[in-house]
C-alpha positions in Angstrom: -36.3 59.1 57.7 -34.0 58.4 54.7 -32.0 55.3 54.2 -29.1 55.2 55.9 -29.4 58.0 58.0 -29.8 58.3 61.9 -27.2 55.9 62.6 -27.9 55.2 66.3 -24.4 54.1 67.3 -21.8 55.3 69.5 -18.9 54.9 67.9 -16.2 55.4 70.6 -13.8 57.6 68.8 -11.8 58.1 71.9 -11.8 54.5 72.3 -11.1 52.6 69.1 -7.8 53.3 68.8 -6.6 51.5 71.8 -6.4 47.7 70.4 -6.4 45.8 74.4 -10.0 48.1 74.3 -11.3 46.6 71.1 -9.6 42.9 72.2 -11.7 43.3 74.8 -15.2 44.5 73.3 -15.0 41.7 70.7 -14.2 39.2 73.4 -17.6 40.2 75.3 -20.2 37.2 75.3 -22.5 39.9 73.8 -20.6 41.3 71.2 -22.3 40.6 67.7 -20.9 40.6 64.3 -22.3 41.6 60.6 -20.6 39.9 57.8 -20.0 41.0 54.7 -19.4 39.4 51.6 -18.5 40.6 48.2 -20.4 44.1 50.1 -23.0 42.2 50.8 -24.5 42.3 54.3 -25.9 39.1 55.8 -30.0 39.7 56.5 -32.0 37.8 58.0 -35.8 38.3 57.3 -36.0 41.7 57.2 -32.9 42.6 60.0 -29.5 43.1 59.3 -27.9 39.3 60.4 -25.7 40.3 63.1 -24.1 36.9 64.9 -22.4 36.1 67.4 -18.6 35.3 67.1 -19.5 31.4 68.4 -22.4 31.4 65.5 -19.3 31.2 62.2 -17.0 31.0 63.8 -14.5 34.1 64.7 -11.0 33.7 64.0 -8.1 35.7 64.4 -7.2 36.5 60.6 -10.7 37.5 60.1 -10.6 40.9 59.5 -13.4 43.3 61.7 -14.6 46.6 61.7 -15.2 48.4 64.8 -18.7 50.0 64.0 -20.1 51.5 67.6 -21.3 50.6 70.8 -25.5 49.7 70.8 -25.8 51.1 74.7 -23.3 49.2 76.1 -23.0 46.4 73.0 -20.2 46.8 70.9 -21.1 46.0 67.1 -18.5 45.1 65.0 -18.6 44.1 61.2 -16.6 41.1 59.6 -15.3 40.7 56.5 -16.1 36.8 54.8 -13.6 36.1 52.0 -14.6 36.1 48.4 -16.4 32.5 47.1 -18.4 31.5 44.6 -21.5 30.3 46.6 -22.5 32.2 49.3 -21.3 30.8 53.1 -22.7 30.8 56.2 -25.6 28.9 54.8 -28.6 28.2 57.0 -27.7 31.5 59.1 -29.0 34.2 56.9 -29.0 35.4 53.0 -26.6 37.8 51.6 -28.0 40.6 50.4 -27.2 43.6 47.9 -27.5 47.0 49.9 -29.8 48.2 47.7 -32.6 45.9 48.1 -31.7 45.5 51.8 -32.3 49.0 52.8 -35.8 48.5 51.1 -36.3 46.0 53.7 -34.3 47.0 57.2 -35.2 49.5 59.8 -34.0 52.8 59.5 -31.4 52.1 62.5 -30.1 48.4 60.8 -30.1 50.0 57.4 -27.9 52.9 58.3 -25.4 50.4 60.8 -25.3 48.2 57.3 -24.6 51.0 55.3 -21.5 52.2 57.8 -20.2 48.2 57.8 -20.5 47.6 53.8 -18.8 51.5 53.0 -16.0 50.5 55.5 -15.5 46.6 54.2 -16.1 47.9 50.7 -13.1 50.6 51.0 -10.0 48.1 53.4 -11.1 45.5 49.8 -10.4 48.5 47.4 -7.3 50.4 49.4 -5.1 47.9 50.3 -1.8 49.6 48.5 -0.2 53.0 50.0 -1.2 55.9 47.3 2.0 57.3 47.8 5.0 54.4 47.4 2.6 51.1 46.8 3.6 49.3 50.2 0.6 47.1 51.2 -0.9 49.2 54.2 -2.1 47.8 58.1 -5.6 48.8 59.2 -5.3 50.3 62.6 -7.6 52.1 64.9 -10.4 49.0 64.1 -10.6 50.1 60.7 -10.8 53.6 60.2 -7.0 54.2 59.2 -4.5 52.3 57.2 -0.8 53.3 57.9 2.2 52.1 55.1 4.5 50.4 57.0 7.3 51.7 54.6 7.3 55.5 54.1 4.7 56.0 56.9 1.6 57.8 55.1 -1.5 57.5 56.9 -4.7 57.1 54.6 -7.8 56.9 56.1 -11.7 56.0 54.4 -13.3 58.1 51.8 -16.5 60.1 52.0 -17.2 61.9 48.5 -19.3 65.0 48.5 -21.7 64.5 46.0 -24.5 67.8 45.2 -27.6 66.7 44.5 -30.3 69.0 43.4 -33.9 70.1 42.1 -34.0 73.1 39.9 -37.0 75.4 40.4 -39.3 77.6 38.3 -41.8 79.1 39.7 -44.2 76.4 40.5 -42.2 74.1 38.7 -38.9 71.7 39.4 -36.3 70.1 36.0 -35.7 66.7 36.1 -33.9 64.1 33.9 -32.9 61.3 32.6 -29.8 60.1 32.5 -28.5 57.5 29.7 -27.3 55.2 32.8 -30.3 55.1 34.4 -33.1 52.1 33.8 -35.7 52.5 31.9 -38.5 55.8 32.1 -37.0 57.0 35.7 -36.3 60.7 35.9 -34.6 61.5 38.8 -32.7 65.0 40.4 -29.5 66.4 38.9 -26.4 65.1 40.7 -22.4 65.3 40.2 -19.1 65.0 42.5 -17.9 68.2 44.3 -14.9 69.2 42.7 -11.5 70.3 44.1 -11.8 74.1 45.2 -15.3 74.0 44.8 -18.2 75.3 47.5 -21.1 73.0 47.3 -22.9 76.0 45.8 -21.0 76.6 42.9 -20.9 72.7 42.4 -24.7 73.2 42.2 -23.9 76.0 39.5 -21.4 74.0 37.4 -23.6 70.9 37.3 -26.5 72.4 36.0 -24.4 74.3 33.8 -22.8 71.1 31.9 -25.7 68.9 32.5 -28.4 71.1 31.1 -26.8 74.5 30.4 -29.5 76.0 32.8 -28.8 78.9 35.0 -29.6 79.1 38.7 -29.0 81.3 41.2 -30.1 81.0 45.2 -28.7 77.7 45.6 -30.0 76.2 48.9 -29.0 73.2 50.6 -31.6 71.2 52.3 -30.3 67.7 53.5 -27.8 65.2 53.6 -27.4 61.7 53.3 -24.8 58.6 53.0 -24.8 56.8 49.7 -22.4 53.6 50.1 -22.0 53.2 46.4 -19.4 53.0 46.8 -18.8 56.1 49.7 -20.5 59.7 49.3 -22.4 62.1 51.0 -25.3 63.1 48.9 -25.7 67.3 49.7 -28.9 68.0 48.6 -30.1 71.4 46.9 -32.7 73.4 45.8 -31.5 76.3 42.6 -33.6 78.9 41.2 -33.6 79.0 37.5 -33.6 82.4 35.7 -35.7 80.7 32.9 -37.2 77.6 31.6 -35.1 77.7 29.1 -32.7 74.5 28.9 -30.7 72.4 26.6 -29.6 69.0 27.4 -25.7 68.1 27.0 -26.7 64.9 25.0 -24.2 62.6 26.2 -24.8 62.0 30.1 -27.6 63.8 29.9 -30.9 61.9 27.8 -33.9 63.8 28.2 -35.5 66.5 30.6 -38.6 68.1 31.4 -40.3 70.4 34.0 -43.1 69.0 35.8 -45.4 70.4 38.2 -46.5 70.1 41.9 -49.6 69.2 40.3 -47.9 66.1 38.7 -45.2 65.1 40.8 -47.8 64.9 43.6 -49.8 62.5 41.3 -46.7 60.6 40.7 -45.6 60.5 44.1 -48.8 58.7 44.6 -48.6 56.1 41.5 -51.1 58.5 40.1 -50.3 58.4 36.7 -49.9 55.7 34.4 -47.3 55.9 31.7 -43.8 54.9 31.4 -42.2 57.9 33.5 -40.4 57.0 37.0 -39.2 58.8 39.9 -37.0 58.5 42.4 -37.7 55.1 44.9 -37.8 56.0 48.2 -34.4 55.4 49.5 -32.9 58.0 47.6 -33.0 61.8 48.6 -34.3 62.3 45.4 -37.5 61.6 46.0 -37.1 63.7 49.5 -36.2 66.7 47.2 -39.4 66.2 45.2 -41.2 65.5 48.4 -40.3 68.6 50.3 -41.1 70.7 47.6 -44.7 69.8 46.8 -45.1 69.7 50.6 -43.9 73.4 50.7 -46.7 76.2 50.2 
């Protein structure tokens, strides 16, 4: 399963909204808390470090997230205000969500993802986009209403397309100049307004590597909290082989075979080229397609 995906929670939309409801989950004696700081979550070992509210301490200005019910357990995560060193010593390490969700469980590391993508956006939207009054969260996090001219603004989810171009029995990948060192990776780029995830697929490829594709297929999905998307991922056709990079977010590219991305899948081959860790739907992309006959 991908990173971040196959969130088991129930998260009691019909619910949340009702504050004497949440009062009353995070009152339970079994209702556990993930903190957050600087959008890190708290591990421990290698599960995310939910506490109790007794363990640090719950107080009333502390703000919390609603994140779901675990059965009958509600979950909730906490925001820890900005310091230097690290708190809640002695009860866990905090940890960037990128090397966490090489560590946690498929079920912790998509609950993390949901708590650090929430935190993460209250931190960055605190002012109303429409007359700059400081908003209230409501609804346990998942709306902010301006107290002042009454806009509602609620947390972001940006469509990203993500996607392997094909040639006969061949997929395009490349480099881009952000990326570290030798990793080649699928092509990727924001939906735009107006725009069907298809002929985001088309426009990407377009600017990125002026290829043309056609029969643009989408094959999975999956949240990215950095800070907020939804990575749609693709497979295109390519009328040719024929490709010219755009030079300036685009480094290098180069076909490469089932042949050789099996090999390299397999840490098969040893040179300076990369691809794709496993928590990114990259690598599914890349996977899926040598799989398929």
């Amino acid at each position: 399963m991908l990173s971040f995906t196959g969130n088991p929670l129930d998260r009691a939309s019909a619910e949340r909204s009702d504050p004497n409801w949440i009062a009353a989950q995070q009152a339970r004696a079994d209702a556990l808390f993930l903190p957050i700081w600087q959008t890190k979550p708290l591990l421990q070992g290698k599960r995310a470090g939910f506490l109790a509210a007794t363990e640090f301490g719950l107080k009333p200005e502390n703000f919390c997230v609603f994140l779901g019910l675990r059965g009958e357990q509600p979950l909730f995560a906490v925001a820890i205000a900005d310091s230097e060193e690290p708190p809640l010593r002695g009860l866990g390490e905090f940890c960037d969500m990128r090397a966490a969700a090489f560590v946690l469980s498929d079920a912790d590391s998509a609950i993390a993802g949901q708590a650090k993508a929430l935190i993460d956006w209250h931190r960055r939207h605190r002012f109303c986009a429409n007359c700059g009054t400081e908003t209230n969260p409501t609804d346990s996090g998942y709306r902010r209403l301006c107290p002042k001219c009454g806009a509602e603004h609620f947390p972001r989810t940006d469509p990203v397309v993500i996607m392997l171009p094909l040639f006969g029995g061949e997929c395009l990948i490349g480099r881009n100049a952000r990326f570290p060192g030798g990793l080649y990776s699928a092509f990727a780029g924001f939906v735009e307004p107006g725009e069907t995830m298809e002929e985001a697929v088309m426009r990407e490829l377009k600017e990125e590597v002026s290829l043309k594709v056609t029969s643009v297929r989408y094959h999975a999905s999956q949240p990215w909290p950095f800070p907020s998307s939804l990575m749609l991922g693709c497979y295109a056709d390519a009328t040719s082989k024929e490709f010219r990079i755009d030079e300036h977010e685009i480094e290098d590219a180069r076909w490469m075979t089932k042949a050789e991305a099996r090999l390299r899948l397999a840490d098969g081959i040893a040179d300076d080229v990369k691809i794709p860790t496993t928590i990114a739907i990259a690598r599914l992309l890349i996977t899926d397609w040598v799989q398929d006959a």
